[in-house]
C-alpha atoms as one frame of an Amber mdcrd trajectory, in Angstrom:
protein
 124.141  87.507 142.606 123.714  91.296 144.426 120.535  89.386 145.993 122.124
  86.951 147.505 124.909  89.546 149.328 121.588  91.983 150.383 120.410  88.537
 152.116 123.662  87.895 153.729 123.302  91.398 154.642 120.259  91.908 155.716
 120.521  88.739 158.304 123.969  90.111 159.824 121.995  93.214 160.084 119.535
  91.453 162.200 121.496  89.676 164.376 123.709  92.434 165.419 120.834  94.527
 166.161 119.740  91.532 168.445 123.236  91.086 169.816 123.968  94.951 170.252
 120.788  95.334 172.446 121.720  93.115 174.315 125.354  94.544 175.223 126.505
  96.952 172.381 130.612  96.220 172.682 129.820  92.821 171.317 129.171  94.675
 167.761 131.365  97.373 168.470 129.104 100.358 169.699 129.095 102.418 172.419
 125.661 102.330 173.177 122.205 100.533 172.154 120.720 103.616 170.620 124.206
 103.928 168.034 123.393 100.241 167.519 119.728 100.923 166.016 121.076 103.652
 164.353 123.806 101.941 162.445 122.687  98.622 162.194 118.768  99.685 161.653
 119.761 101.907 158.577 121.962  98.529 157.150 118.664  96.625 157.579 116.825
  99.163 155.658 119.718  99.592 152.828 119.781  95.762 152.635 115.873  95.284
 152.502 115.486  97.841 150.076 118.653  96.401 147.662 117.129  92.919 148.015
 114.016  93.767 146.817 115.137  95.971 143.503 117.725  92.890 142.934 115.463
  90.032 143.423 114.311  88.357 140.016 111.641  85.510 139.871 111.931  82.215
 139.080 109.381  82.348 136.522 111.211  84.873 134.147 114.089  83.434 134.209
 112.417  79.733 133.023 110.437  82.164 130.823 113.674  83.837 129.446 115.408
  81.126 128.746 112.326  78.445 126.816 112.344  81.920 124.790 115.300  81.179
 123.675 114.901  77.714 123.170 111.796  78.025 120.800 114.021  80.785 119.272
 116.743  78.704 118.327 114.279  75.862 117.357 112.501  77.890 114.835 115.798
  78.997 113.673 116.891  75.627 113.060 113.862  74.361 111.433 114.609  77.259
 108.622 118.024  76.129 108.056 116.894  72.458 107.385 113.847  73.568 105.524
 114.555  72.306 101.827 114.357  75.366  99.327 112.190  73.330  97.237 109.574
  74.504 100.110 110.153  77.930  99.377 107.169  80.199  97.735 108.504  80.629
  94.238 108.572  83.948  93.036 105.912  85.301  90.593 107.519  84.530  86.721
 107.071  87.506  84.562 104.337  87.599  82.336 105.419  87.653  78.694 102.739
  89.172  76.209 102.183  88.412  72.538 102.126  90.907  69.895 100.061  89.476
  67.446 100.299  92.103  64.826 103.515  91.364  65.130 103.460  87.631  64.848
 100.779  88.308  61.675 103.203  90.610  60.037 106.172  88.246  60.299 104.020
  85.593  58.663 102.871  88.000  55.819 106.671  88.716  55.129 107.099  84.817
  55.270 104.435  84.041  52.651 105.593  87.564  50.462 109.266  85.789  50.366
 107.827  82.360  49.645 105.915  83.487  46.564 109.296  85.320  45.313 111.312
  81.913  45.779 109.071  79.824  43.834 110.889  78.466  40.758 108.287  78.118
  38.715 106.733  80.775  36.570 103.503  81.409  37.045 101.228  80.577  33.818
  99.463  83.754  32.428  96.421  83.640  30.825  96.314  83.717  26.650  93.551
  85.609  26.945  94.288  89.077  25.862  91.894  90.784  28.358  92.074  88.339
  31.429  96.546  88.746  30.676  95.853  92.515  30.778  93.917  92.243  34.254
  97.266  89.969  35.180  99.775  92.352  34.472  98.216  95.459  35.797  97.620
  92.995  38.996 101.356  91.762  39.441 102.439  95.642  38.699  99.839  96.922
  41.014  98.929  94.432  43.771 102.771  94.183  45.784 102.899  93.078  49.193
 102.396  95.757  51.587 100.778  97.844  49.344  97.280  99.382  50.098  94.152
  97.123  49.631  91.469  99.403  48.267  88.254  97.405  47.552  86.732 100.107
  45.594  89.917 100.247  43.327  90.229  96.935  42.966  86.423  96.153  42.098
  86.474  98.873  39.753  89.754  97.389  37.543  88.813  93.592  38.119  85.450
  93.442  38.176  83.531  91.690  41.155  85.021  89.365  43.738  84.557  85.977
  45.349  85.910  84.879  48.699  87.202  81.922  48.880  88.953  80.099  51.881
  92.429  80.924  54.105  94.263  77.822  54.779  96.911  79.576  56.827  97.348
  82.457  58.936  94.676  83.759  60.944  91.273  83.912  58.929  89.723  87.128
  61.084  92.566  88.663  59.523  93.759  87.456  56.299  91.327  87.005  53.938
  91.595  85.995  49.842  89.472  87.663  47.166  89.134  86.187  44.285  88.259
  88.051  40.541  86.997  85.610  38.122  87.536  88.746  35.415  91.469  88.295
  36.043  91.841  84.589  37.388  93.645  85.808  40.067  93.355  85.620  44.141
  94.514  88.307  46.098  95.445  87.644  49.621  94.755  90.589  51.837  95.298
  91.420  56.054  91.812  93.383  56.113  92.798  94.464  59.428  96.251  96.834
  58.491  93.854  97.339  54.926  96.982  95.694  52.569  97.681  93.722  50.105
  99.989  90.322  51.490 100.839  89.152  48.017  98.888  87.176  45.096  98.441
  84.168  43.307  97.295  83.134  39.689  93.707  81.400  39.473  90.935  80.499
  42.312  93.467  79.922  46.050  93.600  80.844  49.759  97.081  80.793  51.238
C-alpha cells in the first residue's frame, strides 16, 4: 500500500529532522537550516501523499458486502426454477364468425346434395310447379329476395333453426309450395332447401 510507504516516510522524516537539529552530520547535512530544508519538504511530500492515498475502513467493508449481496442475488437467479418466471402474454387468436357461418352453410349445401334419397314432389300440378321453379331458382348462395319470393310462392311461415346460429339463419316456410327455404338473412342468401314444413 503507497499509504503505508508515505507513513514510513513521513516518520523517518520526523526523526531526522529531530536528529539533524540536534547535530546535522548524523543525517548527512552540513548544517541545521539544509536539514529543515530537505527533510521539512519530505515531511510535507509525505503528509500530503498519505493523505490522497489513505482509504477508510468503511469503504472498503462497504465495497466488498457490495459484492457479496451482488453475487448473492446473482445466485438466487441461477437457482430460481423457470417455472417462476412471468410467462409471456399468448397471442390472442380471433374468430371470424362469418367465416365459421359460411363453412357451415357449405357443409349443410353438400349434405343436401349427398342425400340418397330423392326427394318426393308433390302430385299436385300447381304446388309441383312452385317445386320446380324453387329447386331451379332457390341454389345455395344465390340471392334471398323476400319480395321475389313472396310474390312466386305466396306468403311465408317461420318455423324453427335447429342448427347453426338462429340470429342468422333463419327457415321460411311457403305452405303454397310445401317447401322450406333456409336462408343466412345476414349475407341476404339463400343456404339451400328442403321439401315440406323443416328448419335445418
Amino acid at each position: 500500500m503507497l499509504a503505508n510507504l508515505f507513513v514510513i516516510g513521513l516518520l523517518g522524516a520526523q526523526i531526522a529532522i529531530v536528529v539533524g537539529l540536534i547535530k546535522p552530520t548524523w543525517v548527512k547535512a552540513t548544517s541545521r537550516k539544509k536539514v529543515l530544508g530537505i527533510y521539512g519538504l519530505a515531511l510535507i511530500v509525505c503528509f500530503v501523499g498519505f493523505g490522497m492515498t489513505y482509504e477508510k475502513p468503511g469503504d472498503i467493508v462497504s465495497a466488498k458486502s457490495v459484492d457479496k449481496k451482488m453475487q448473492q442475488v446473482a445466485q438466487k437467479e441461477s437457482n430460481k426454477p423457470k417455472g417462476d418466471e412471468k410467462a409471456e402474454p399468448q397471442e390472442k387468436i380471433e374468430i371470424d364468425m362469418d367465416e365459421v357461418n359460411k363453412r357451415y352453410e357449405k357443409y349443410l349445401q353438400q349434405t343436401a346434395k349427398n342425400k340418397s334419397t330423392k326427394p318426393t314432389y308433390s302430385n299436385d300440378p300447381a304446388v309441383k310447379k312452385l317445386q320446380d321453379w324453387v329447386v331451379n331458382t332457390c341454389n345455395g348462395g344465390s340471392p334471398f329476395n323476400q319480395s321475389i319470393l313472396m310474390n312466386k310462392l305466396g306468403a311465408f311461415e317461420l318455423t324453427t333453426v335447429t342448427k347453426g346460429n338462429p340470429n342468422i339463419l333463419k327457415a321460411f316456410y311457403y305452405p303454397n309450395a310445401d317447401m322450406t327455404i333456409i336462408a343466412n338473412v345476414k349475407t341476404r342468401r339463400i343456404v339451400y332447401w328442403r321439401l315440406g314444413r323443416q328448419g335445418s
